[in-house]
Each structure stands twice: as structure tokens, then as C-alpha cells.
MMTF fields as JSON, N, C-alpha, C and O atoms, coordinates in Angstrom:
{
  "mmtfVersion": "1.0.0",
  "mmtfProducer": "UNKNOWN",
  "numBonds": 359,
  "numAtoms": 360,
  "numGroups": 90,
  "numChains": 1,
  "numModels": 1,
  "chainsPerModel": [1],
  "groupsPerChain": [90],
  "chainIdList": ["A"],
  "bondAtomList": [4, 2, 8, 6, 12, 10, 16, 14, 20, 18, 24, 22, 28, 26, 32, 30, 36, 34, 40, 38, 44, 42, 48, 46, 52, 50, 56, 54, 60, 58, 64, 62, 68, 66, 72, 70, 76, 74, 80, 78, 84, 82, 88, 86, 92, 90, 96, 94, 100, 98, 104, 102, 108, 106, 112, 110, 116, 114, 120, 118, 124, 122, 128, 126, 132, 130, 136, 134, 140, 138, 144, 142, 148, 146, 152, 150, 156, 154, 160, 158, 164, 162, 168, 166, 172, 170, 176, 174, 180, 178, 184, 182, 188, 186, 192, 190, 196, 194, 200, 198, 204, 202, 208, 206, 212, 210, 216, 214, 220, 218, 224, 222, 228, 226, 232, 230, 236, 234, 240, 238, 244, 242, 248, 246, 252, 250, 256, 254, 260, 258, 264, 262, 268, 266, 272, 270, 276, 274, 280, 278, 284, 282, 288, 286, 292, 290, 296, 294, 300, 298, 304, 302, 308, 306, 312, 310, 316, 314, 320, 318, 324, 322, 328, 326, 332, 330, 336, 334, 340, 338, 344, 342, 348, 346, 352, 350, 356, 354],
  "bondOrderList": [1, 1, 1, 1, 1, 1, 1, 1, 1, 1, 1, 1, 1, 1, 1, 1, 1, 1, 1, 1, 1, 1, 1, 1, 1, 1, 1, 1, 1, 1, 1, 1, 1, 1, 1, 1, 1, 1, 1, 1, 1, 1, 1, 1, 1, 1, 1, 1, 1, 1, 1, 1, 1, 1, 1, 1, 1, 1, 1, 1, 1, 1, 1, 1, 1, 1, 1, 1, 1, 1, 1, 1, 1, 1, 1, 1, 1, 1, 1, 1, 1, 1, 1, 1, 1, 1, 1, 1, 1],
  "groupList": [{"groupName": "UNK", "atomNameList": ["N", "CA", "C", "O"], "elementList": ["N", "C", "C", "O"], "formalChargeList": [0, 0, 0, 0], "bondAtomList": [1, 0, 2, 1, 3, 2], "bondOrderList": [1, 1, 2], "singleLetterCode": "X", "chemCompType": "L-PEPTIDE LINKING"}],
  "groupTypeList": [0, 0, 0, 0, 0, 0, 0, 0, 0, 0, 0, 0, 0, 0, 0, 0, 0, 0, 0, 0, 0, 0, 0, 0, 0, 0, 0, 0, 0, 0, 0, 0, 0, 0, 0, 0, 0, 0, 0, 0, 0, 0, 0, 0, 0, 0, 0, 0, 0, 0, 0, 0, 0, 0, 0, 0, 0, 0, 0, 0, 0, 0, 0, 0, 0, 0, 0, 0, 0, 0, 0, 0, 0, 0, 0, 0, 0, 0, 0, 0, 0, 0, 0, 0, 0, 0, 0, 0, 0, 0],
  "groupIdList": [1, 2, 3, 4, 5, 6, 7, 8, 9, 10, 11, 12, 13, 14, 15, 16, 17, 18, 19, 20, 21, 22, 23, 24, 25, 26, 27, 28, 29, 30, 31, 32, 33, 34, 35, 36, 37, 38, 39, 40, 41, 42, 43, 44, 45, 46, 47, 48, 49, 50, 51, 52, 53, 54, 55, 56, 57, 58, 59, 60, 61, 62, 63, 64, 65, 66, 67, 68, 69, 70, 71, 72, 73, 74, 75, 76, 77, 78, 79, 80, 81, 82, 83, 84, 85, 86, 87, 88, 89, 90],
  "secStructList": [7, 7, 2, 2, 2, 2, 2, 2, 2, 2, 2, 2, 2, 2, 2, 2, 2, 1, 6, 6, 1, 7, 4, 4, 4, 7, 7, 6, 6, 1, 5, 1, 1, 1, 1, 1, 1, 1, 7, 6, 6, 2, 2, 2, 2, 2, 2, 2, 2, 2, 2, 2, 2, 2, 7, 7, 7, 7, 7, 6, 6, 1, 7, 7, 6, 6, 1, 1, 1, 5, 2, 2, 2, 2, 2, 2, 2, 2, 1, 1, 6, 6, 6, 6, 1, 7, 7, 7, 7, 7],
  "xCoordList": [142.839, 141.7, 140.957, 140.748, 140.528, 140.054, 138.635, 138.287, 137.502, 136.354, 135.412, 134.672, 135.787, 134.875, 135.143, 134.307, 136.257, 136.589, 136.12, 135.914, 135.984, 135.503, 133.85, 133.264, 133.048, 131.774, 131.505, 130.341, 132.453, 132.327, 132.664, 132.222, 133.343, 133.792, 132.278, 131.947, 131.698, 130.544, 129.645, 129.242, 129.369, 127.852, 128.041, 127.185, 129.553, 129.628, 129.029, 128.227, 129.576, 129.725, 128.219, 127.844, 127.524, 125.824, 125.471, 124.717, 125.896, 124.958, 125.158, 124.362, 126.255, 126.629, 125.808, 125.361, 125.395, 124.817, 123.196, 122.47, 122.748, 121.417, 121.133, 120.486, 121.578, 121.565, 119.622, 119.119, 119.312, 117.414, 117.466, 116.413, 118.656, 118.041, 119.673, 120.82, 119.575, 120.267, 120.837, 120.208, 122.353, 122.774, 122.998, 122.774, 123.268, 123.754, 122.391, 122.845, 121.439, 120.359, 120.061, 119.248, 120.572, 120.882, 121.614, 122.699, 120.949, 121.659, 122.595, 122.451, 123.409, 124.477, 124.21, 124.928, 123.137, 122.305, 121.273, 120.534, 120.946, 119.414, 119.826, 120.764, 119.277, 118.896, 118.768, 117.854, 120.099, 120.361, 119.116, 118.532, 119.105, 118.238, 116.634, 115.557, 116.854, 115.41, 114.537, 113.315, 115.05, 114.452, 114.003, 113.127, 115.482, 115.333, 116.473, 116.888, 116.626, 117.912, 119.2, 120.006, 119.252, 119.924, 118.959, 118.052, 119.365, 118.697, 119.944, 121.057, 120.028, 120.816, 121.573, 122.539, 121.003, 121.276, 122.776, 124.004, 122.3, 122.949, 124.387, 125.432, 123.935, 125.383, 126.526, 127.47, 126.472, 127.426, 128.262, 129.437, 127.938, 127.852, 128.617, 129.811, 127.742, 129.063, 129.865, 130.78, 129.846, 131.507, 132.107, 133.323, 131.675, 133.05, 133.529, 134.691, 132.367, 133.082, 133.734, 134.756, 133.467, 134.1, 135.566, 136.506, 135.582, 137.333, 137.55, 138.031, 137.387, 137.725, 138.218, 139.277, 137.192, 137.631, 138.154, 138.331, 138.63, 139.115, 140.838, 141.91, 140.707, 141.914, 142.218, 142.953, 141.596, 141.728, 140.932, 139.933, 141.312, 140.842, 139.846, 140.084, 139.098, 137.758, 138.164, 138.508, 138.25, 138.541, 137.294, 136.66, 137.079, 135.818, 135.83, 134.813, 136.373, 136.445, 136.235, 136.759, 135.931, 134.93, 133.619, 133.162, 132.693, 132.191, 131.192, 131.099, 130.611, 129.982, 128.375, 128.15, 127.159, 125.86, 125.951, 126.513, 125.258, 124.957, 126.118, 126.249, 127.064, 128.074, 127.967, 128.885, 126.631, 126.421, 124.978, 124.387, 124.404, 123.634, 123.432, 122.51, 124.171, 123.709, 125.618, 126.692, 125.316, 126.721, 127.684, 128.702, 127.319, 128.222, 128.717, 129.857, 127.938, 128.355, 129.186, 130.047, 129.396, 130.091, 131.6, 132.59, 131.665, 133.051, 133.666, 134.868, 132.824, 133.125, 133.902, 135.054, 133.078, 133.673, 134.811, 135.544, 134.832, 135.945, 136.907, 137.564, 136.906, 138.099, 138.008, 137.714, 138.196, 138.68, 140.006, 139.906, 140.769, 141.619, 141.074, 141.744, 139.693, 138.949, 138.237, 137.458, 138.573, 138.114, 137.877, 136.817, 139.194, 138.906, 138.655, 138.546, 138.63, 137.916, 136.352, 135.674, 135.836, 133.946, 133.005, 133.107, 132.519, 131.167, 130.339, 130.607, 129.703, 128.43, 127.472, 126.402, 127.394, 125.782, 124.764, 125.228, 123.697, 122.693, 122.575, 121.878],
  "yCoordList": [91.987, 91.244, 92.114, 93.3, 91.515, 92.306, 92.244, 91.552, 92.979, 93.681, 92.166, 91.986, 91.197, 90.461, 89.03, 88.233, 89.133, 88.265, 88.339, 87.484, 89.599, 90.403, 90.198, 90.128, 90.097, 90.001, 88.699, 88.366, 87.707, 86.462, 85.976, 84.864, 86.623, 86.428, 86.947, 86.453, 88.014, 88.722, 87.496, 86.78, 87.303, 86.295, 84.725, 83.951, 84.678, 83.461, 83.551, 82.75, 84.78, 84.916, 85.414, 85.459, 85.727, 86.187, 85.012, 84.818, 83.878, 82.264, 81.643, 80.792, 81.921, 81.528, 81.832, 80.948, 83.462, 83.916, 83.454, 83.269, 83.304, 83.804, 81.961, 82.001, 81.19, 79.869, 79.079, 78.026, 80.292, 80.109, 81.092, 81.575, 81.611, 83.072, 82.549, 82.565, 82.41, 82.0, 83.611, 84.379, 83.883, 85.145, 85.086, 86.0, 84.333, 84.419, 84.98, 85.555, 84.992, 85.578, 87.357, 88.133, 87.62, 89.341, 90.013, 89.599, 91.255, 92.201, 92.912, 93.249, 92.852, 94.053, 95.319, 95.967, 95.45, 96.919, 96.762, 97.715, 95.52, 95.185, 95.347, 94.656, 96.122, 96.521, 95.021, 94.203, 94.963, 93.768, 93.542, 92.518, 94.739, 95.047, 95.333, 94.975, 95.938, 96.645, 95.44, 95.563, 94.581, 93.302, 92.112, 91.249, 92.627, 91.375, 89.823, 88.928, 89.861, 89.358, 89.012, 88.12, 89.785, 90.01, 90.695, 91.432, 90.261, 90.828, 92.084, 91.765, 93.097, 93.763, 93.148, 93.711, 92.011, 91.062, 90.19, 90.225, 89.854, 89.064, 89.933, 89.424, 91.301, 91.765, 91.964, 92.722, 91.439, 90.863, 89.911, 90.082, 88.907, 87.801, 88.1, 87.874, 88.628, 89.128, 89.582, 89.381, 90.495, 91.319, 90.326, 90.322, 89.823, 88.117, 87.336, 87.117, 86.952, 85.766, 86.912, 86.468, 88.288, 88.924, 89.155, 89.147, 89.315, 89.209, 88.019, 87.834, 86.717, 85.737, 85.066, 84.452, 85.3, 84.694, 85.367, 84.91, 86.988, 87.649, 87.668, 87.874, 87.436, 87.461, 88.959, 89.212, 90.075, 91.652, 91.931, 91.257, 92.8, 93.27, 94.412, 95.229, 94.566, 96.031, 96.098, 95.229, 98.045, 98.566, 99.5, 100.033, 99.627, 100.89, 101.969, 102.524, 102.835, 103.57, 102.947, 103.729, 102.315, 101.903, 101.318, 101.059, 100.976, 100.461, 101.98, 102.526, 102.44, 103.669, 103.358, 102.45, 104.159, 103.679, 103.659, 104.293, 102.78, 102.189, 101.441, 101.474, 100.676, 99.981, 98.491, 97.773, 98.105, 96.706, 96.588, 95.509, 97.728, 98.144, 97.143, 96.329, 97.27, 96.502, 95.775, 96.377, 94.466, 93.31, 94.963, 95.062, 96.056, 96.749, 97.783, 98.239, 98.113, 99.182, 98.052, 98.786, 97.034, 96.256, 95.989, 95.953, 95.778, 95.402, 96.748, 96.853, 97.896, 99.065, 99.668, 100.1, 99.587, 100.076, 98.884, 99.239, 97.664, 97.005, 95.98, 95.125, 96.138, 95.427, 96.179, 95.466, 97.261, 97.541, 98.921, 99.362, 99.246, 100.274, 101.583, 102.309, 102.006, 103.557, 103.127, 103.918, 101.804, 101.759, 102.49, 102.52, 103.117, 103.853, 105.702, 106.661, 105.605, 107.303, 106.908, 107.668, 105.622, 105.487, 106.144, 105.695, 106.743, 107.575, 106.3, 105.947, 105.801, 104.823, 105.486, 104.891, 106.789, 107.159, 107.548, 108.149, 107.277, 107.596, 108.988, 109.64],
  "zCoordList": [88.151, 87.675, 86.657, 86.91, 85.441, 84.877, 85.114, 86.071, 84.257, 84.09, 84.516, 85.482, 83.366, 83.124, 84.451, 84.877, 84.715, 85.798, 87.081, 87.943, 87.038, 88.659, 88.26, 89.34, 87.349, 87.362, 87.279, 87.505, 86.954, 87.021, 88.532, 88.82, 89.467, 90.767, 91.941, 93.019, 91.216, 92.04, 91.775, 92.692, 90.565, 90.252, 91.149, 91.577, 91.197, 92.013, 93.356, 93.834, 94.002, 95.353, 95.749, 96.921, 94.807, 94.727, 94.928, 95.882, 94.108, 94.213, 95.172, 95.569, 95.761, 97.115, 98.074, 98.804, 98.266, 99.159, 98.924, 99.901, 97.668, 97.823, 96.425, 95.378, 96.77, 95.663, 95.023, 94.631, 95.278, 94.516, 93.766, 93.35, 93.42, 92.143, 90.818, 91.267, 90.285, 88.984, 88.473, 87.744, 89.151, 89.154, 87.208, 86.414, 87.053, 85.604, 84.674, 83.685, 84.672, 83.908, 84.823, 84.319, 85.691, 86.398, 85.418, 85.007, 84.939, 84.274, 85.701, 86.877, 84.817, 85.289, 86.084, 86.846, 85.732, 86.353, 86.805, 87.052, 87.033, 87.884, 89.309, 89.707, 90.069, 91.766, 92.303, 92.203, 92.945, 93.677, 95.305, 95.66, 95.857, 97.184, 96.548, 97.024, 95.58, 95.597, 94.74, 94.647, 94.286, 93.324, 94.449, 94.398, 95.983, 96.774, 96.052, 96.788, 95.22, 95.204, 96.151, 95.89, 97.183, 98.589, 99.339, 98.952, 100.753, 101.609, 102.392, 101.976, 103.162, 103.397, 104.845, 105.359, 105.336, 105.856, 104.8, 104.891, 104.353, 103.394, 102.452, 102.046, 102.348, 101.764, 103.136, 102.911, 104.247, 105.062, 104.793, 105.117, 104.258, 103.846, 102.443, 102.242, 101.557, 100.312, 100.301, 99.503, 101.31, 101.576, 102.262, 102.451, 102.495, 103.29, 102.083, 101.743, 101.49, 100.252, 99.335, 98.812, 98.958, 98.044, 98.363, 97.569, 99.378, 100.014, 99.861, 98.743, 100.673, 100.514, 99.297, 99.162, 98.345, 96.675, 95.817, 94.688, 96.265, 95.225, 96.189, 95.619, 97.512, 98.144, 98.493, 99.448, 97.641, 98.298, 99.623, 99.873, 100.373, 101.579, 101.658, 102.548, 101.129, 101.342, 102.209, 103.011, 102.25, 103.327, 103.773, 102.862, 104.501, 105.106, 104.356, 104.772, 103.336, 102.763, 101.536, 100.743, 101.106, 100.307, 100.261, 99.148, 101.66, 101.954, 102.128, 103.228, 101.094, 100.586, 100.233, 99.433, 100.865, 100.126, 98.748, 97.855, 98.869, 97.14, 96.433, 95.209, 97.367, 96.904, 96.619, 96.223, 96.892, 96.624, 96.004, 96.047, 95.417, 94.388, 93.102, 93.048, 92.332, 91.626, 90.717, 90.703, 90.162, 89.765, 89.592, 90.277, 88.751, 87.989, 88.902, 88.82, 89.684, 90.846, 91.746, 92.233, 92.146, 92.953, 92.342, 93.074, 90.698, 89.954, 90.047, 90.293, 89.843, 89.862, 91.342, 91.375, 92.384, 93.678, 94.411, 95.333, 93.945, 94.456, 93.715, 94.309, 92.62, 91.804, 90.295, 89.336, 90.134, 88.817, 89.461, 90.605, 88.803, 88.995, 89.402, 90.136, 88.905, 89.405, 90.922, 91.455, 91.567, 92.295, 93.702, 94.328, 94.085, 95.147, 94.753, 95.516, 93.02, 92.966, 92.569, 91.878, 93.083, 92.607, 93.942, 95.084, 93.744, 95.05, 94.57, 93.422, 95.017, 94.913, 95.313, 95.189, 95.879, 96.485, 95.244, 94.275, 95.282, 94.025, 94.183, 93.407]
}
């Protein structure tokens, strides 16, 4: 999957979770938790539909603080090729 597919797969699975915030106007680097955009409740919930609709399996070794941070840290730690050399911790 490439770059732009996988951010088109996250923004879905964001509207899914959270369908009163219009993921498509979210920068790439806007603080998904710290804006409230998700609740940390709720990135449960994304790591389900993100497997589900991308069909890959996250494994616990990627499941790193700051991995559901913000759209670009998420394409980054689970669907691009550097994915399992990304640290997500700030």
C-alpha cells in the first residue's frame, strides 16, 4: 500500500471512530489525543478497523507510545515499508 492510500485508509477509519470531526480537513501532524479528536478509549477501536480494512495484522511490537499520535505517525508505524524500524516515542 502506498503512502497516500494508507492515509486515505487512516482518515476513513478516524471517521468511523469519531463521525462529528471531518478527518479530511486534519493535518497530517495535528495531535490526534491532545486536540481530542480520539479519545484513548477510542484508539481501541482504531486498531480494530485499521486491521480490519487494511487486512494486515499489528502486532504488539508495534503498538509503541506515541503510535497513534498523529494521521502521519500512524501511516508511518503501520503500513509503509520503515514500518517496523519507526520508535514512535516523543
Amino acid at each position: 500500500m502506498n503512502k497516500s492510500d494508507a492515509e486515505t485508509l487512516v482518515r476513513e477509519c478516524l471517521q468511523r471512530v469519531n463521525p462529528n470531526t471531518d478527518f479530511n480537513t486534519v493535518s497530517n501532524e495535528t495531535s490526534l489525543l491532545e486536540n481530542r479528536f480520539i479519545t484513548s478509549f477510542q484508539v481501541l477501536d482504531l486498531l480494530l478497523l485499521l486491521e480490519q480494512s487494511s487486512g494486515n495484522r499489528i502486532t504488539a511490537q508495534q503498538l509503541l507510545p506515541g503510535c497513534f499520535k498523529n494521521i502521519a505517525v500512524i501511516v508511518n508505524s503501520f503500513f509503509t515499508l520503515e514500518a517496523e524500524d519507526v520508535f514512535c516515542r516523543e
